[in-house]
Structure formats: C-alpha cells, structure tokens
N, C-alpha and C positions, 0 to 999 in steps of 0.2 A: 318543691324540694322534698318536702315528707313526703310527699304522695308517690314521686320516683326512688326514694330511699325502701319505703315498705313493700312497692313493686316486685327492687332487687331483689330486696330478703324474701317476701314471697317465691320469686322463681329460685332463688338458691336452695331453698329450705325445702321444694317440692321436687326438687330436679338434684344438681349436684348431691348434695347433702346424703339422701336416703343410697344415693349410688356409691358413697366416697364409706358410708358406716357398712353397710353389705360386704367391702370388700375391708374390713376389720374384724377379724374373727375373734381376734385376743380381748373385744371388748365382752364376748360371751362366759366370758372365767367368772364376770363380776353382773350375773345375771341379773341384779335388782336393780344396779347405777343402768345397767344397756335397755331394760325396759322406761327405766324413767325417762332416761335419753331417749327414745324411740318416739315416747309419747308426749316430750316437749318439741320435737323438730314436726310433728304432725300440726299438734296443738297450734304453734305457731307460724307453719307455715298459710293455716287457713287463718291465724289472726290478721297475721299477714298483707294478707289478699283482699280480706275485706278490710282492715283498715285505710289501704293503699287509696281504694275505689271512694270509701268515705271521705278521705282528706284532699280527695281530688274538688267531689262533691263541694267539703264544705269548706273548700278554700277560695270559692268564688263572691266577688265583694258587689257591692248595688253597682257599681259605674263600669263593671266589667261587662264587654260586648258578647253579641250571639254565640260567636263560636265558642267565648269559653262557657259561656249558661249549656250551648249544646254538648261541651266535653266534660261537663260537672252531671249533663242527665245519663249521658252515657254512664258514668261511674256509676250512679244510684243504682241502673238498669241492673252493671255489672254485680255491685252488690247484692241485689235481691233477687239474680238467677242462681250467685251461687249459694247463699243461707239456705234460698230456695229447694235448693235442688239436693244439699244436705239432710234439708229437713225430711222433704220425699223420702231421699232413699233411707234415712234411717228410720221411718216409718213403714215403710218399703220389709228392708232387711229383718228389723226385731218383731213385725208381723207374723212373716213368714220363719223365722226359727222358731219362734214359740207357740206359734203351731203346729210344726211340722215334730219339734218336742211334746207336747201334750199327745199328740197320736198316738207318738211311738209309746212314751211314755205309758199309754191305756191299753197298748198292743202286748207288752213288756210285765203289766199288769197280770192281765187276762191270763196268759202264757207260760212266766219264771214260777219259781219257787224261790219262797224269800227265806235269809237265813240271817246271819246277824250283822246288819248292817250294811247288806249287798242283797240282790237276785239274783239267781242263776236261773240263764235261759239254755234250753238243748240247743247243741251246735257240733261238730264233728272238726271246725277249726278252732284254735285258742282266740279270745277275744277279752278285750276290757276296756270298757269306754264307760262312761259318765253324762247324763242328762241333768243339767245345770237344772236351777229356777229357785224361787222362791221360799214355795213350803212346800215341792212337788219334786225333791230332788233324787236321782237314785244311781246307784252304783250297781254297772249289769256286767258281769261273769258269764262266757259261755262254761257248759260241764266239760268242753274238750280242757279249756285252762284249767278250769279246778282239778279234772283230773291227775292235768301231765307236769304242773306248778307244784315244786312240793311247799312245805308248810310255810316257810318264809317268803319263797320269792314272792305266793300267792300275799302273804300279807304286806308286804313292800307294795308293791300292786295296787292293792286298795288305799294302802295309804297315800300314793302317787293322785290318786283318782280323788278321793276326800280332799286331797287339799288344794286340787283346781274347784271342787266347789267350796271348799272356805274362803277361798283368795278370789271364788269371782272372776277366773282369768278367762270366762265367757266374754263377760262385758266385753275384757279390752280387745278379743277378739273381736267382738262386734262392733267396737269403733273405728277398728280398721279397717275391716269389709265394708265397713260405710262411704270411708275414706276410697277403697279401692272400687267400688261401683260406683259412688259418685261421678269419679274423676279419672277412670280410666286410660285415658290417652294421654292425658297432662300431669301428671304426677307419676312419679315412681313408685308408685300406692303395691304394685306386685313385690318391690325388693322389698316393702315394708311387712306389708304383710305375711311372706316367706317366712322374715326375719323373726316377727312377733308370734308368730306360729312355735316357731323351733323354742323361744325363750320361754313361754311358759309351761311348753313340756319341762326344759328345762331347770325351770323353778317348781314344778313339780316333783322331778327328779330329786332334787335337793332337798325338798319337805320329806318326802321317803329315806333317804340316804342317810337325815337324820336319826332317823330311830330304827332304820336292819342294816345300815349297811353299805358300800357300795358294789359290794360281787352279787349279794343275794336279788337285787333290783337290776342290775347289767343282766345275768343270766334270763331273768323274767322279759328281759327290753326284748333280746335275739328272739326269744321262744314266741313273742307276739307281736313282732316285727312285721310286717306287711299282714296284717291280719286284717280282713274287714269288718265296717264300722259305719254307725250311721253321720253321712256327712253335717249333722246338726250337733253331734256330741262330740266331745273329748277324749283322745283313743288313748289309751299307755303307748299303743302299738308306734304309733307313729308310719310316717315314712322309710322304706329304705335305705335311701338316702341320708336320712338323718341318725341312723343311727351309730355309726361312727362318729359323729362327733358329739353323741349324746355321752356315749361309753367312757369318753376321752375325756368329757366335763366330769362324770361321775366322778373316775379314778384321781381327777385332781383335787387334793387334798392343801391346797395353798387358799390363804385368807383374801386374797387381793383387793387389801381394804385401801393401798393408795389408789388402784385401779377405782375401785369405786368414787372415792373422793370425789376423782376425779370427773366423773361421767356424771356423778349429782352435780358439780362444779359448773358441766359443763352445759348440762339441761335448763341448772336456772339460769343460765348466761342466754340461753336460746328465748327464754321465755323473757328474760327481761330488754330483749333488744325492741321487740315490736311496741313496747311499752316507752321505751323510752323517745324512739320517733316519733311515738303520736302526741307525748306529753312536752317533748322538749319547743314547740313552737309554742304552747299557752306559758309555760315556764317562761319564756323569753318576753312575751307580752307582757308582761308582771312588771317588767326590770322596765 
C-alpha cells in the first residue's frame, strides 16, 4: 500500500503537478513562495519515486514467494538506476558548466577591461550577463551597453546581475537541468525548468528594483532584451518572450504576503506527504 501510495505521488508530482503550476501565472507576483514551491514538487517528486521502489523492496517478509522476492529486486533495480542516473547526470551537468565557465571566464580575462566591480568586454550589441562560482565570479558589460544605458539603468543592471551571484540562483538552476536531463521523457522537467528560468530573473529583478527603481531597470530589461549571452551564464537580457511579463512583475508594487503564505504552506505540505507514507507503516507497527 505505501509502495502504490508513493508511486501515485511520484507520477502526480512529475507529471500533473509541474503542468497544472505552469499554467498559474499569478503564483509569479510572490516569486520566493513559487520558487520554493517549484523546488519542493521537484524535491519530492524524486523522494517519491525512490521511496515507492524501496518500500516495495523492503516490504517483502521471509515466507513470501519468488515472484514477490522477484518484484521487491525489480524495485531495488529501479531504485538504483534512478539515484543512478541522477547522480551521472549531475556529475555530468556541473562538469561541464564549470568548465565551460572557467574558459570563458580566462577568455573574458585576457580580453575586458575591468572597472569597479564589473568588466567591460568590446561588443557593438548591449549585453549583461554574469559568470557564477565561487571566488572566480564576474560581472561582464559589453561597451555597446555601457555606452547606450545611461547612469542608472546601467547600475540597476549590475545590481540585477550581483544578486543572482549572491542568491546562487546558478545552483537552482543547475538542479533543474539535472532534473531535465536526467529524466527527459517522464517528467515535465521542460515546464520546470522554463518556469525556474523566468523566477530567478525575476528575483533578480526584485533585488534591483529595490534600491533604482522600477522604470530605470524595465527600460534597461527592453534595451537588452534578446541580446546574446553565453549559454553558461545568467543574462539581464533574458528572452523575448519573457519580457512582458518581467516588465509587468516589476511595475507590481503589491506585497502578496497571503499569496506567499500560501505557496510556503503549500511546498511544506509537498515535502511532508512522502514523509509521512514512508513513516506511517513503522508508526503503525509501534501501536
């Protein structure tokens, strides 16, 4: 019974779920509840899956016959292709970004001219993106933006850009492309990833917004709006496509703190369902 209970929640949480919040957009007003929520239906849709596989595994008793010993190895199988294969690919994924960062990074070196706090590299289109890491982090300006950005929007800009590397909003990126390579075909890993894409521009937005403004950062968003960017970094620019509804989040000036409540309400409800199927059978044995 646990074992088809964490089944269901696994396929609900990888399937339904991530399709039913994609098409909720009002949950983007309250961008720190809709990131947490994002990253508990993830979280747990792969607790999920592998608890399902183990409580299959280790709900098989000595006097029970072959075929269940054979549908308890099948489980184990299933559990340690998919750890398996998690652990691959995010060994996989965080390889190859942080190297293909460090390159650029020593290309970006070589090349800019540094000023306070950013580089500026020659370009003839506006650009602004950000090279995550450690103690290796940098914020790169082409001179077409510095040029054509006057004094604030450019610094709304940078402050957008600093504070996906204070917040780290690599990593969560990188958790989802892990989720979205892994597990391509069986999970709705594209509406997640989309989705977690547009939110931490978004929460970047917000970090900016707070200290220039919301016009002086919107004008800057238009001005390097489809600009290119290296696919390893974090652009201001963003997508086309998203910048209507970045522009639209700026100018909203509402607290949407039930909003949030709610969506932190509703993450730990996520995270504490698979917990309680695996623990509600030992609980029971007690009694």
């Amino acid at each position: 019974m646990t074992a088809a209970a964490l089944a269901a929640l696994a396929v609900v949480l990888s399937g339904p779920a991530p399709a039913l919040l994609a098409r909720v957009p009002r949950i983007r007003s309250a961008p720190r509840g809709a990131m947490t929520l994002w990253q508990a239906v993830a979280l747990a849709a792969v607790l999920s899956a592998l608890g399902a596989t183990l409580a299959a595994f280790t709900g098989t008793a000595p006097g029970d016959g072959p075929l269940e010993r054979a549908v308890a190895a099948v489980a184990l199988l299933v559990t340690l292709v998919v750890a398996g294969r998690l652990l691959l690919t995010g060994h996989r994924v965080g390889t190859r970004l942080r190297s293909t960062r460090r390159q650029h990074r020593e290309l970006v070196d070589l090349l800019a001219s540094r000023e306070s706090g950013f580089v500026v590299v020659e370009g003839d289109a506006p650009v602004a993106y950000c090279l995550p890491g450690i103690a290796h982090q940098r914020v790169v300006i082409s001179s077409a933006a510095v040029a054509q950005l006057p004094a604030e929007q450019l610094q709304a800009v940078l402050a957008h850009e600093r504070a996906h590397l204070t917040a780290r909003h690599d990593l969560v990126l990188e958790a989802f492309t892990v989720l979205h390579q892994a597990f391509p075909r069986f999970v709705s890993s594209a509406r997640a990833l989309g989705e977690v894409r547009l939110l931490v521009e978004v929460l970047a937005d917000y970090a900016a917004r707070r200290r220039y403004g919301a016009l002086p950062l919107a004008r800057a968003l238009v001005a390097l709006t489809g600009s290119p960017a290296p696919s390893s970094a974090l652009s201001a620019g963003g997508a086309p496509s998203e910048l209507t509804a970045r522009v639209r989040l700026l100018t909203d000036e509402g607290s949407h703190r039930l909003l949030a409540v709610v969506l932190y309400a509703a993450a730990l409800a996520v995270l504490v369902l698979p917990t309680v199927f695996l623990a509600y059978p030992w609980l029971a044995s007690l009694q």
